[in-house]
VOPAKE-611580 format. One line per 8 residues: number of its first residue (from 1); their letters; for each residue x, y, z of N, C-alpha, C. Coordinates in Angstrom, 2 decimals, always signed. Layout:
REM residues N
NUM) A) X/Y/Z/X/Y/Z/X/Y/Z | ...
//
This chain:
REM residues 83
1) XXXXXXXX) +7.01/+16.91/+9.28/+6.22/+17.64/+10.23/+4.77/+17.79/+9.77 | +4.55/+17.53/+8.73/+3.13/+16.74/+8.09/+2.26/+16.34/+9.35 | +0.55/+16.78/+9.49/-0.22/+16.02/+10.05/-0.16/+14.65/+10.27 | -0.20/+13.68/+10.08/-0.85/+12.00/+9.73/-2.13/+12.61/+8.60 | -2.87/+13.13/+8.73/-3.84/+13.41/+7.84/-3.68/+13.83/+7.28 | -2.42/+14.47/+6.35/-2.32/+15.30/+5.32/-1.32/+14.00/+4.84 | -0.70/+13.43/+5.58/+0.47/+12.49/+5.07/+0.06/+11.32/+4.53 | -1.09/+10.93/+5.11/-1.85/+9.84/+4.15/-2.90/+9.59/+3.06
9) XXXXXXXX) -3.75/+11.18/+3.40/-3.79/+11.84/+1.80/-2.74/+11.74/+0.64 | -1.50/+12.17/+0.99/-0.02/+12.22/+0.11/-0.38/+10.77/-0.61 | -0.21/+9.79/+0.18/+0.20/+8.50/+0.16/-1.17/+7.82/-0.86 | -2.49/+8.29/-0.50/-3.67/+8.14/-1.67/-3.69/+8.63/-2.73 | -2.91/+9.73/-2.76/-3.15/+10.02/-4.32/-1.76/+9.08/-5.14 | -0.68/+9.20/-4.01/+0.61/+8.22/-4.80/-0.10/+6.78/-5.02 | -1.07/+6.38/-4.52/-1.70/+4.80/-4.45/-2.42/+4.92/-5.85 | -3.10/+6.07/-6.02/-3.67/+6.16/-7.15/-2.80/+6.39/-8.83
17) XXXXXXXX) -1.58/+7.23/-8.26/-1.08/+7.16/-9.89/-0.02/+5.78/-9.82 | +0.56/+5.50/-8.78/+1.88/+4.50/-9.29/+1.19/+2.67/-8.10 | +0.13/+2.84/-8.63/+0.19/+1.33/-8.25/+1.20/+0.09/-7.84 | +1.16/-0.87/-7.52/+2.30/-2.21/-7.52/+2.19/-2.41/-8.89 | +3.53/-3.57/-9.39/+3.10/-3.91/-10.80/+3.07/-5.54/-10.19 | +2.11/-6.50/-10.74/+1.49/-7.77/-9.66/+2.66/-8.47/-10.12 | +3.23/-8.69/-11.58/+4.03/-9.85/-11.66/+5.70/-9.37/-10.77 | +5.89/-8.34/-10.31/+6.88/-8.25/-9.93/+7.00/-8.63/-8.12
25) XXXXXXXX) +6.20/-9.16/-7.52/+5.94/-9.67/-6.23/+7.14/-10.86/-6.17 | +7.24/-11.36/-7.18/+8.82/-12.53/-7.08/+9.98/-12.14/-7.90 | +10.23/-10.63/-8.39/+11.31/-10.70/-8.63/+11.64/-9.45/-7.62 | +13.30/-9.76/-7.67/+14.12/-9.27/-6.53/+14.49/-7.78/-7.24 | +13.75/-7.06/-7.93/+14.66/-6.10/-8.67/+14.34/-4.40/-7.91 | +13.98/-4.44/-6.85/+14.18/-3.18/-6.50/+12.66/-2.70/-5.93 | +12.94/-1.22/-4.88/+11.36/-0.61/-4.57/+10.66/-0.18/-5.62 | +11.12/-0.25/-6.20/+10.26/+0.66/-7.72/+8.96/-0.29/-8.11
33) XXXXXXXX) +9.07/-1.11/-8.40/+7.87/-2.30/-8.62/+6.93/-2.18/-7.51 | +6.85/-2.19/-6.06/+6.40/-1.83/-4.84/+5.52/-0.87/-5.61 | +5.70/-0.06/-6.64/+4.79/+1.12/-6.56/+4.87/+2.16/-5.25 | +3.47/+2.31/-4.74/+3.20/+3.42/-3.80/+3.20/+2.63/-2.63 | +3.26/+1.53/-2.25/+3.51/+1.04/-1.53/+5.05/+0.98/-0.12 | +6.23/+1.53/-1.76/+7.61/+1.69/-0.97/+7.59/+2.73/-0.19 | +6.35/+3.70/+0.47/+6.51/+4.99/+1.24/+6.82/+3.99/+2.82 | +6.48/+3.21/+2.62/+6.25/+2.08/+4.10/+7.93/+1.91/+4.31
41) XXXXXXXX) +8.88/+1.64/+3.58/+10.39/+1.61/+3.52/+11.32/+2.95/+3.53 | +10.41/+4.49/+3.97/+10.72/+5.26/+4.02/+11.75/+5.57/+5.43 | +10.40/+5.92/+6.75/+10.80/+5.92/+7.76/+9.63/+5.00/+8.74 | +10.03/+5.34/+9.83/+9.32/+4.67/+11.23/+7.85/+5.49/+10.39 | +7.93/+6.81/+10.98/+7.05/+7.24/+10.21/+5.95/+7.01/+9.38 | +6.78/+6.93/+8.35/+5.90/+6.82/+6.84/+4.87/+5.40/+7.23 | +6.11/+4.48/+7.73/+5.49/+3.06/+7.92/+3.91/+2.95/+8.43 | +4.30/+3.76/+10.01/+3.12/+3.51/+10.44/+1.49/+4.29/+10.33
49) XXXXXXXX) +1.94/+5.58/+9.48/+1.14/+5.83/+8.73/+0.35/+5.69/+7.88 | +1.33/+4.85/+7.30/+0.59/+3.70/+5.58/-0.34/+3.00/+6.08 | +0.30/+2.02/+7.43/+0.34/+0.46/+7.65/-1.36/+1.20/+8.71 | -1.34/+2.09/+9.51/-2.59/+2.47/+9.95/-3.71/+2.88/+9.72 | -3.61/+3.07/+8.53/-5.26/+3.63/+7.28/-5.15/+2.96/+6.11 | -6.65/+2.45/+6.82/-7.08/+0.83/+6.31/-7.31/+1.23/+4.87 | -7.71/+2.40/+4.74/-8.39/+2.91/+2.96/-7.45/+2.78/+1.86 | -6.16/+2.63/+2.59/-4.57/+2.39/+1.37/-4.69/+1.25/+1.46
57) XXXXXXXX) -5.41/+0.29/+1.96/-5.39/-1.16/+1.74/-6.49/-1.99/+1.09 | -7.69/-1.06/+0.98/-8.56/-1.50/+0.41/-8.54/-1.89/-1.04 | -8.12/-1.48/-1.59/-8.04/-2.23/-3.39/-7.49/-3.33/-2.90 | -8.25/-4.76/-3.17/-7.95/-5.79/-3.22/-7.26/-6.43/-4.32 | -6.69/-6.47/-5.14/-5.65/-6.79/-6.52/-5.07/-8.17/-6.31 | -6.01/-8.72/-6.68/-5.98/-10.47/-6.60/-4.62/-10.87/-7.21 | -4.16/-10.45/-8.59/-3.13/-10.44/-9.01/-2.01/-10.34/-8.62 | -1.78/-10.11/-7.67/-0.91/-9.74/-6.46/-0.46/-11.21/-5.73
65) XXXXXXXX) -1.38/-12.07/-5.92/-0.90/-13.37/-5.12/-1.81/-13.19/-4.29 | -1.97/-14.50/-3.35/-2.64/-15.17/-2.42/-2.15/-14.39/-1.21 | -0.63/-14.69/-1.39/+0.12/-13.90/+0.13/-0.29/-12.20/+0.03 | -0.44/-11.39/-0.63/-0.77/-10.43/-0.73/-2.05/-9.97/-0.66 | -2.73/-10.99/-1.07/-4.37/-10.88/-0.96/-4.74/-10.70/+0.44 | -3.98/-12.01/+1.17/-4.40/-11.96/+2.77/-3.91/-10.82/+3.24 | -2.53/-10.12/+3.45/-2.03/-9.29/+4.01/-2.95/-7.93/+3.66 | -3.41/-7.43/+2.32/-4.41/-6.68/+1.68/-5.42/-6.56/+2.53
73) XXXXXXXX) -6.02/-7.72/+2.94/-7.16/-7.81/+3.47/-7.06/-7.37/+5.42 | -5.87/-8.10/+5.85/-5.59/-7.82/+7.17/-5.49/-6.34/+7.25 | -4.79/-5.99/+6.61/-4.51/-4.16/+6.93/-5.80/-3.17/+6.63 | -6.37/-4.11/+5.80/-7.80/-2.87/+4.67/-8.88/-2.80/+6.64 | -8.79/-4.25/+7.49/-9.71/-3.95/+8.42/-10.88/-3.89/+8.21 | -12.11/-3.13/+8.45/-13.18/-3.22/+8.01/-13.70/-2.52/+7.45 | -12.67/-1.45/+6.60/-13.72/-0.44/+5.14/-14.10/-1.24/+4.54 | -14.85/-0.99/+3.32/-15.06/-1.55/+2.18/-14.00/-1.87/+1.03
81) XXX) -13.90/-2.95/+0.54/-12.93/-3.28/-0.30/-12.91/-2.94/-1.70 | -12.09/-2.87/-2.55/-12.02/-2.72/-4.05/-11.69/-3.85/-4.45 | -12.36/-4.82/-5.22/-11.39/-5.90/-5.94/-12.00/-5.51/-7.34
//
């Protein structure tokens, strides 16, 4: 029962302490590697909260892969980026 604006605050500061870890993008071992990212595998919710504020997408983390880079970039929209 969270705003959207208080809920994606939540979701920036989780972006900030538990990052992705990049080499784990090809192994199959669980959300935990996802980092702050697994709030999107929560609910309908969470998803479209994440997936709608472009500022959780802005760190660009090349390390991440090519496929991740693009998708990074599609969602970030037109803030300014972090790489």
């Amino acid at each position: 029962k969270l705003p959207l604006e208080v809920l994606t605050r939540v979701f920036r500061f989780s972006a900030l302490l538990e990052p992705p870890i990049p080499w784990a993008t090809n192994l199959m071992s669980g959300l935990s590697l996802l980092g702050w990212m697994k709030v999107t595998n929560v609910c309908r919710l969470w998803r479209q909260a994440a997936l709608g504020e472009p500022t959780l997408w802005a760190d660009l983390n090349l390390e991440l892969g090519r496929k991740w880079a693009t998708e990074l970039l599609a969602r970030s929209k037109s803030v300014p980026l972090i790489v």
